[in-house]
C-alpha positions as CSV (number, residue, x, y, z in Angstrom):
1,X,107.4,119.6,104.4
2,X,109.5,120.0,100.8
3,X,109.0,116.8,98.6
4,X,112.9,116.6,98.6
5,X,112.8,115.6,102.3
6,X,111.1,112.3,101.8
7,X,113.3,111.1,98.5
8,X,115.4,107.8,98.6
9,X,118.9,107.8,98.3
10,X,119.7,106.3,94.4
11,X,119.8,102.7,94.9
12,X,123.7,102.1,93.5
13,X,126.2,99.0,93.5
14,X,129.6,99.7,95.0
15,X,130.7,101.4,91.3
16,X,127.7,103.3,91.4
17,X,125.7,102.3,89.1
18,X,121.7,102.0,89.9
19,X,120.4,98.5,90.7
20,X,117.9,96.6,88.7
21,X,114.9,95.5,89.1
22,X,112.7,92.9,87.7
23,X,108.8,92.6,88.0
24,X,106.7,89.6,87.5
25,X,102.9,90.4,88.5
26,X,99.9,89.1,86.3
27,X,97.5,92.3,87.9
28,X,98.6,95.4,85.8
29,X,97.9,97.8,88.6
30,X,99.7,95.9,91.2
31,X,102.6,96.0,88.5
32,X,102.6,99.8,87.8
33,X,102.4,100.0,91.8
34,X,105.5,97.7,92.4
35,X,107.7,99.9,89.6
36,X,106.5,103.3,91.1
37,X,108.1,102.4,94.7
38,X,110.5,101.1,93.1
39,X,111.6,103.4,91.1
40,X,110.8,105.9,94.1
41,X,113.7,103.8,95.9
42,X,116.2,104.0,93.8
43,X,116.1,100.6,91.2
44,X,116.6,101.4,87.7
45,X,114.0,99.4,85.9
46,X,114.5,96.2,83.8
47,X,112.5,93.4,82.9
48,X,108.3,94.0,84.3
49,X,105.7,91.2,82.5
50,X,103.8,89.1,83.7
51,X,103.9,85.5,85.6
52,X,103.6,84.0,82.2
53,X,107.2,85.0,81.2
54,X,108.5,82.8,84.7
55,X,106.7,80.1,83.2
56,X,108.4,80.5,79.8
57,X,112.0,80.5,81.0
58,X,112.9,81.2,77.7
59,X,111.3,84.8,78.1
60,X,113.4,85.7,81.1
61,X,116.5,87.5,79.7
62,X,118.8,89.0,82.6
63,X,117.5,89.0,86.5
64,X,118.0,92.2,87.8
65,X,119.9,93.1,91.3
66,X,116.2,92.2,92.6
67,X,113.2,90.2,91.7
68,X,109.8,91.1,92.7
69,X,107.4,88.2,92.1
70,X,103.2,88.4,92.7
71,X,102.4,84.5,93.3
72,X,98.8,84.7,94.6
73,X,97.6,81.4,93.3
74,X,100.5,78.9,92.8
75,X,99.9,75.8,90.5
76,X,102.4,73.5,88.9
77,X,103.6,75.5,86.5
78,X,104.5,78.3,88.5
79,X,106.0,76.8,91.2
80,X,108.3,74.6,88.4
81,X,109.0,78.5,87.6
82,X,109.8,79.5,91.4
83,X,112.2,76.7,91.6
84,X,113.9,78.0,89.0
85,X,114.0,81.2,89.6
86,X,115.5,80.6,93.0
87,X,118.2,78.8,91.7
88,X,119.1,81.3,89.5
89,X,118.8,83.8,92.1
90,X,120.8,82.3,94.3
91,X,123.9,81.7,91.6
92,X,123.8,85.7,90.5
93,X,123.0,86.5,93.7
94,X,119.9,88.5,93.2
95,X,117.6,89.7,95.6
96,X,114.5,87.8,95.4
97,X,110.7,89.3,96.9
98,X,107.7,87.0,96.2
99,X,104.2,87.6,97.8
100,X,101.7,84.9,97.7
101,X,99.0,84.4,99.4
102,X,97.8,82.3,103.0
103,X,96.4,78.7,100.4
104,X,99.5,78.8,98.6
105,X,101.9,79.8,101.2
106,X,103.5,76.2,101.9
107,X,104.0,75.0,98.4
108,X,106.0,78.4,97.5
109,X,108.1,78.2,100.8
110,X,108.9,74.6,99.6
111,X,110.2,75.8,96.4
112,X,112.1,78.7,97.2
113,X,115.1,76.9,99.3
114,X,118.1,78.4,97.9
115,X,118.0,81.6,97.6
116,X,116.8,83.0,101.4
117,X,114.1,85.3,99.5
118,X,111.8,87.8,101.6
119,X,107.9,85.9,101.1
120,X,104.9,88.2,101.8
121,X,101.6,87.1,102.3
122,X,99.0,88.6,101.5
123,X,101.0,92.4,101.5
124,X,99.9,95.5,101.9
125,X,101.8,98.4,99.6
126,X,103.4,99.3,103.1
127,X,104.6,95.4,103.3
128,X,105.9,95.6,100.1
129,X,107.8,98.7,100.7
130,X,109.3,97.7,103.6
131,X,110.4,94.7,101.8
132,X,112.1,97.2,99.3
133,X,113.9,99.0,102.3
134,X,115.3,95.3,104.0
135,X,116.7,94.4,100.4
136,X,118.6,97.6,99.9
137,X,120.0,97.4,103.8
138,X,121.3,93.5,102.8
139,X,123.0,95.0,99.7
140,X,126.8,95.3,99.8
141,X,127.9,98.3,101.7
142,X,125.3,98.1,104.2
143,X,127.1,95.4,106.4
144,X,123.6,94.4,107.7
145,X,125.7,90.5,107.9
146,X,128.3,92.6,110.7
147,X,125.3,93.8,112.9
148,X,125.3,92.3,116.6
149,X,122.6,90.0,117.5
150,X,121.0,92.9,119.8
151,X,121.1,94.9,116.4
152,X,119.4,92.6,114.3
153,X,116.5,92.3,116.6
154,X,116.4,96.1,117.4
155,X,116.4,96.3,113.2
156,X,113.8,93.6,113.2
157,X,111.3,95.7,115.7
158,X,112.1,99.1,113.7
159,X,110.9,97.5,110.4
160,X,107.8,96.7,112.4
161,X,107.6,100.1,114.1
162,X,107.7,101.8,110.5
163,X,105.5,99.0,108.8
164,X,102.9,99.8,111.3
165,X,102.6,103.7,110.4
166,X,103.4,102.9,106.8
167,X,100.0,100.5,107.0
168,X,98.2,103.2,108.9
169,X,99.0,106.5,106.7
170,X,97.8,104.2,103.8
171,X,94.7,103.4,105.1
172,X,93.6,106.7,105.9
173,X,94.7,107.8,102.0
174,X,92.2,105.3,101.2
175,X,89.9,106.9,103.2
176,X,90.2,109.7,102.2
177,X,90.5,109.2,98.7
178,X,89.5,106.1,98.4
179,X,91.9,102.7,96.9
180,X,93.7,104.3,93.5
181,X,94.6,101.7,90.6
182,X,91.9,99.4,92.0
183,X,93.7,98.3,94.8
184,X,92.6,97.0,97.6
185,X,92.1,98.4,101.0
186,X,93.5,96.6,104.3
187,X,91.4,97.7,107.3
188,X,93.8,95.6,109.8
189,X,95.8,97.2,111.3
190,X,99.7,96.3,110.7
191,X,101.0,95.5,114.2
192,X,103.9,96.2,115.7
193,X,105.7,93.5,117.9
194,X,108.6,94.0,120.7
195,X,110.7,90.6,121.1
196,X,110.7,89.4,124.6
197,X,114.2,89.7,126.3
198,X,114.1,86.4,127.2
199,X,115.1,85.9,123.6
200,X,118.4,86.2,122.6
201,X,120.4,85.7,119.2
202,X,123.4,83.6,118.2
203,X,125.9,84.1,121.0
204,X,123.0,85.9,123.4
205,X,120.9,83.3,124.4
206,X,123.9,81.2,126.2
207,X,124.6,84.4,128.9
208,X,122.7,83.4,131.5
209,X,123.4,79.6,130.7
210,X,127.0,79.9,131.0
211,X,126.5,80.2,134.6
212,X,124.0,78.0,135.6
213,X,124.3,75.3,132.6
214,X,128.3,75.1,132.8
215,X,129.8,71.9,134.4
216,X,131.8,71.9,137.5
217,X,135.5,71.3,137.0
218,X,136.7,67.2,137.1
219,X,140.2,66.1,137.2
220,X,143.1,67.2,135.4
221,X,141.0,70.3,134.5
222,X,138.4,68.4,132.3
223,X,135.1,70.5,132.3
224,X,131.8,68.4,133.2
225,X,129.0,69.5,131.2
226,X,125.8,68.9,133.0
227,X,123.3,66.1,131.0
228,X,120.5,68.5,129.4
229,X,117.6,67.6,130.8
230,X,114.5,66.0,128.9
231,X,111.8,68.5,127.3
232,X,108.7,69.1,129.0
233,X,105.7,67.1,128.7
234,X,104.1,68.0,125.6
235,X,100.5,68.2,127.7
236,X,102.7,71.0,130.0
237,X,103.8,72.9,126.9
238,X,100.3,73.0,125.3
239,X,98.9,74.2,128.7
240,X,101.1,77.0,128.7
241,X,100.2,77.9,125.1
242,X,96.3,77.4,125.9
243,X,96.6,79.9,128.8
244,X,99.0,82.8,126.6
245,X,95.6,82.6,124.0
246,X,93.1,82.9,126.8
247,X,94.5,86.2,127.4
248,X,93.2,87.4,124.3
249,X,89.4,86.7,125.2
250,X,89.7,89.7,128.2
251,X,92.5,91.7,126.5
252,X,94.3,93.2,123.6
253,X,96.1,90.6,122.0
254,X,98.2,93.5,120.6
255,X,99.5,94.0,124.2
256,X,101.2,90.0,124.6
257,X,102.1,89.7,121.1
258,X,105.6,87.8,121.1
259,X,106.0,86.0,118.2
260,X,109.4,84.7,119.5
261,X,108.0,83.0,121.9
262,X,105.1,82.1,120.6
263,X,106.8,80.2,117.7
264,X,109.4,78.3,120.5
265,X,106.6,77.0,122.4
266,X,104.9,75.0,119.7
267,X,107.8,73.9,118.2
268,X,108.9,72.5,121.9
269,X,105.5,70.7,122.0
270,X,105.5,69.1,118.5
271,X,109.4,68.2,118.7
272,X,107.8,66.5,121.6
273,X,105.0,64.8,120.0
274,X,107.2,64.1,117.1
275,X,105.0,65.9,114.8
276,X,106.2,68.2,112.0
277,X,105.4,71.9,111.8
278,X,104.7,73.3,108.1
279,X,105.1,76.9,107.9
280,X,101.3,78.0,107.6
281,X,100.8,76.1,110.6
282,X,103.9,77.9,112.5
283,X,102.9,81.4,111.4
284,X,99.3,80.9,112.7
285,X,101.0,79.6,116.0
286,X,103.2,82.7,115.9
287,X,99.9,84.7,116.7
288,X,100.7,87.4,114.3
289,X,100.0,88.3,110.5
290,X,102.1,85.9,108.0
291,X,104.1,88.2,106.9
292,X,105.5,89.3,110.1
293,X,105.9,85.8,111.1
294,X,107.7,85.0,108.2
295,X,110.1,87.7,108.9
296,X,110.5,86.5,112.6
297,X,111.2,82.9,111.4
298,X,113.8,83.9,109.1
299,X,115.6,86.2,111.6
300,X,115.4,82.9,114.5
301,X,116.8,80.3,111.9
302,X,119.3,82.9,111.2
303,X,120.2,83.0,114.7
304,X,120.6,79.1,114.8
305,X,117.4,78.4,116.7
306,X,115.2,77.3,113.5
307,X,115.9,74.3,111.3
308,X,114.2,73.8,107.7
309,X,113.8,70.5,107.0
310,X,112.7,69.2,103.2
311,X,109.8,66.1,103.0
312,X,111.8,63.3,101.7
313,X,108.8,61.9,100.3
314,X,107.6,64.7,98.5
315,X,109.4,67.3,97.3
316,X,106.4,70.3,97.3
317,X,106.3,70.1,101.1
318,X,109.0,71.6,103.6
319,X,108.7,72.2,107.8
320,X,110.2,73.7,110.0
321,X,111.7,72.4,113.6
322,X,113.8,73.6,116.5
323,X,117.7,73.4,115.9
324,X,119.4,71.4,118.9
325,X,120.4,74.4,120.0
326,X,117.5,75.7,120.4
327,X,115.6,72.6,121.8
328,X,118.8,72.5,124.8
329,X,117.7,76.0,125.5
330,X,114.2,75.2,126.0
331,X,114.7,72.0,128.3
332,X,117.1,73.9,130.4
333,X,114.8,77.0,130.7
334,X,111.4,74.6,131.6
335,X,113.5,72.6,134.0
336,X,114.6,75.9,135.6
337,X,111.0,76.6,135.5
338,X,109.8,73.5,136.7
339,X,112.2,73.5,139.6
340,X,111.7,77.0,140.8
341,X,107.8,76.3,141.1
């Protein structure tokens, strides 16, 4: 097939004009990497160093459009530079992509709170490209922000779809070939997961409600909203979560992934237990890489069913709970349960 079939579409504003990019990675082939695909995608480059120049604020001299930032190991000083960074993103408005890694995942969520950035752990060159693609479909012009909630989640699954053969054409160049520029090669496989359709978006997950959940009628037309009832036992919840693992031990785990779900469940129980969640902890209860969970989390607080909540006590740490919203839904749907047992 001609080259010329596979090129990107120039990356352009709405005059036109190419969008920027700026690279912070401290391993010089990972660097060279990140400005090949993203030069392949369309950015015009601008400033590429190293995490050292974060840490200097005095170094950085214009963001670009977007902001690709390696953070593997995350100590004081470059989390101070994070914080800034996001701030600053999220008054220009840039684009902001950091990858980290699984130990340093919760301090760098805790630091990046204002600009809604894309966090990879861990990425694969796949990852990282698709991350590329989800930034330019956010950019103006795209009206990702006007897509339905049936959309979103259809967009959601075809990132994974195309993540997973992206992962799997690049580990059989390594094989072939073996890893170029000294990188490294992934031999798990990049998994694709389907949402369950018992979750819905914003403005979804109320359909089926709306008929059993309404109130009757009262006097002089005053709608009755039924009490919502109390959430399940945390021991029921647990249960439930204990027999969606055991499945793994005589099957595929591929074949049950739901993330969604998954993620609901043990927020229910610990809302419950009145524990808090961080997100390492969520995206190993999500039962699927980081990264994916990440995404998942970022598309169900978007929806309203996820709540970030800051440690008032200490200002490195952040959780994340079920919205009210979401924690109705989930009493109404176990008491439906409960009752129809």
């Amino acid at each position: 097939m001609p080259q010329a079939d596979f090129a990107y579409q120039p990356a352009n504003d709405a005059a036109g004009i190419p969008l920027s990019v700026s690279i912070f990675a401290d391993r010089p082939p990972l660097r060279e990497q990140l400005c090949d695909d993203a030069v392949a995608a369309g950015f015009r480059l601008g400033q590429t160093g190293a995490m050292g120049q974060l840490v200097d604020a005095a170094e950085i001299h214009a963001l670009g459009d977007l902001v690709l930032v390696d953070c593997p190991v995350a100590g004081a000083a470059e989390l101070a530079a994070l914080a800034r960074l996001d701030m600053r993103a999220a008054r220009s408005g840039a684009r902001l992509v950091v990858s980290t890694s699984v130990d340093s995942l919760d301090a760098v969520f805790a630091c990046l709170d204002q600009s809604a950035p894309q966090i990879l752990v861990d990425p694969t060159r796949g990852e990282r490209v698709i991350a590329l693609g989800r930034v330019l479909a956010t950019m103006p012009g795209m009206r990702l922000r006007e897509l339905s909630d049936d959309d979103r989640l259809s967009l959601l699954r075809l990132t994974e779809q195309v993540g997973q053969i992206a992962e799997r054409l690049e580990r059989m160049s390594a094989r072939q070939f073996g890893p170029a520029g000294g990188g490294r090669v992934d031999d798990s496989a990049f998994r694709f997961e389907s949402p369950n359709q018992d979750y819905r978006g914003q403005g979804e997950g109320r359909r089926g409600e709306g008929r059993q959940g309404e109130g009757r009628q009262g006097e002089g037309g005053a709608l009755l909203r039924k009490p919502r009832p109390p959430l399940p036992d945390a021991r029921l919840v647990r249960q439930v979560i204990a027999q969606r693992q055991a499945r793994a031990r005589y099957f595929d785990a591929e074949l049950f992934a739901d993330p969604a779900w998954d993620i609901l469940l043990d927020l229910t129980a610990a809302r419950v237990e009145r524990k808090r969640v961080s997100v390492t902890s969520l995206c190993i209860a999500s039962g699927v890489p980081p990264t994916t969970a990440l995404r998942w989390i970022a598309q169900m607080s978007e929806a309203g069913l996820l709540e970030r909540v800051e440690d008032e006590t200490d200002r490195r740490r952040a959780f994340i709970q079920l919205s009210d919203k979401a924690a109705d839904a989930m009493a109404r749907y176990f008491a439906e349960v409960g009752a129809a047992a």
